[in-house]
C-alpha positions in Angstrom: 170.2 -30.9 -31.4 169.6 -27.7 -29.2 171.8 -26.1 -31.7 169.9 -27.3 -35.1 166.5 -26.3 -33.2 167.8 -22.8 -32.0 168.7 -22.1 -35.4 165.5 -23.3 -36.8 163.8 -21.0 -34.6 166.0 -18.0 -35.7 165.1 -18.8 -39.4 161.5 -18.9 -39.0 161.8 -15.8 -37.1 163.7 -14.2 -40.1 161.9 -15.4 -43.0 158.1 -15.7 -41.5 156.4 -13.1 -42.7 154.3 -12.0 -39.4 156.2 -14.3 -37.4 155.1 -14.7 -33.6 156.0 -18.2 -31.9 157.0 -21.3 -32.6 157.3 -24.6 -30.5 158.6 -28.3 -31.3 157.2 -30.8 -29.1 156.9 -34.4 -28.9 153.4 -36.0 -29.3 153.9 -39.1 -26.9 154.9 -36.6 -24.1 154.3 -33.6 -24.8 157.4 -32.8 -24.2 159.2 -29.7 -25.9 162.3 -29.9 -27.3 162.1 -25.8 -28.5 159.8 -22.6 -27.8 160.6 -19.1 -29.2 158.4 -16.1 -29.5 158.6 -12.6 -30.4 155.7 -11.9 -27.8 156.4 -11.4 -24.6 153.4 -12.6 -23.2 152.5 -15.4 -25.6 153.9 -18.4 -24.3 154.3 -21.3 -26.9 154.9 -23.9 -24.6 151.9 -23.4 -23.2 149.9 -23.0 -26.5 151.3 -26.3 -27.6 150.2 -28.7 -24.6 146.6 -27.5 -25.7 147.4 -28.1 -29.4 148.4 -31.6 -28.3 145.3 -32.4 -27.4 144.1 -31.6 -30.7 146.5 -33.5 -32.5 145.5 -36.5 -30.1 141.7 -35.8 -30.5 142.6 -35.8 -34.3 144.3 -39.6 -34.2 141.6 -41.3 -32.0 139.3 -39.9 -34.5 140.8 -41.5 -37.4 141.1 -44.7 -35.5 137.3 -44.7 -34.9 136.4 -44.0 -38.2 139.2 -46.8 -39.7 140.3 -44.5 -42.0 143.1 -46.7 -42.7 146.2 -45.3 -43.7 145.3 -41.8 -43.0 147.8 -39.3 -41.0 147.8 -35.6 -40.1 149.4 -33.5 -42.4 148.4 -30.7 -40.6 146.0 -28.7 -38.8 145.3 -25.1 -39.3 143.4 -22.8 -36.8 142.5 -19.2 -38.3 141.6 -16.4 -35.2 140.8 -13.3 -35.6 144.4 -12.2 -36.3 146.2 -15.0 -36.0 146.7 -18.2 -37.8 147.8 -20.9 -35.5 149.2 -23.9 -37.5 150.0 -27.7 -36.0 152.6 -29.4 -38.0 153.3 -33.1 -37.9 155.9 -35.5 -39.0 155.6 -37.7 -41.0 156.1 -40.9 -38.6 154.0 -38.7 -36.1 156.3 -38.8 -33.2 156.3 -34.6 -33.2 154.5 -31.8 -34.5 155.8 -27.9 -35.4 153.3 -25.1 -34.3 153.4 -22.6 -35.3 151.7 -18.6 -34.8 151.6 -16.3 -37.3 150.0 -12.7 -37.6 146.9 -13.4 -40.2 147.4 -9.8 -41.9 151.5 -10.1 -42.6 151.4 -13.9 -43.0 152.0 -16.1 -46.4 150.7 -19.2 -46.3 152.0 -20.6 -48.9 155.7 -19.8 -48.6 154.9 -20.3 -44.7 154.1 -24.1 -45.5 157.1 -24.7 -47.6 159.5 -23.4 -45.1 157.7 -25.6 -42.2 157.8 -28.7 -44.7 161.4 -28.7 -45.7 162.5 -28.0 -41.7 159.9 -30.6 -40.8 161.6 -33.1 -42.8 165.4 -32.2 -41.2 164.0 -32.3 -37.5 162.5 -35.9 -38.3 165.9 -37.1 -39.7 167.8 -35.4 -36.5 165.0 -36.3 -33.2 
């Protein structure tokens, strides 16, 4: 697996335009299963414990709301020169996140490459 995610990392890295992190973690613990980043002092790991809690604040507020049959697709966070996006499976055992320059970023061939490597880390965690 350390393999599959190592080389996941090295293909975001690659073909992300303004690529600068990228972390896999698990939502139930928190654990994560791989960080990379391009920035010495940005620290993914890090930046994805706090984006759990958003993922978590996210779910209990679809519970109290009953929005039955509602998931996260995902969550994106736009900074001042940084997009920040939270990716989750499917099944929502694990989310991607993902950081991005804003001004060398494209979304939409950013979001296709997180969805078709989404799909092949649920079928291998």
């Amino acid at each position: 697996m350390s393999d599959f995610l190592k080389q996941f990392g090295e293909d975001l890295q690659k073909n992300v335009p303004g690529f600068i992190a990228v972390s896999v973690a698990e939502i139930k613990s928190g654990m994560s299963y791989h960080s990379q980043s391009v920035v010495a002092d940005f620290d993914p790991e890090l930046a994805s414990a706090y984006n759990l809690e958003v993922v978590k604040a996210k779910m209990n507020a679809i519970k109290a709301l009953s929005l039955e049959g509602q998931t996260i697709d995902n969550v994106m966070i736009t900074l001042t020169s940084q997009i920040h996006i939270i990716d989750v499976s499917d099944n929502g055992d694990y989310f991607i996140y993902l950081a991005v320059d804003s001004t060398k970023a494209n979304l939409g061939m950013t979001k296709s490459i997180l969805n078709k490597y989404k799909k092949e880390i649920e079928e291998k965690l």
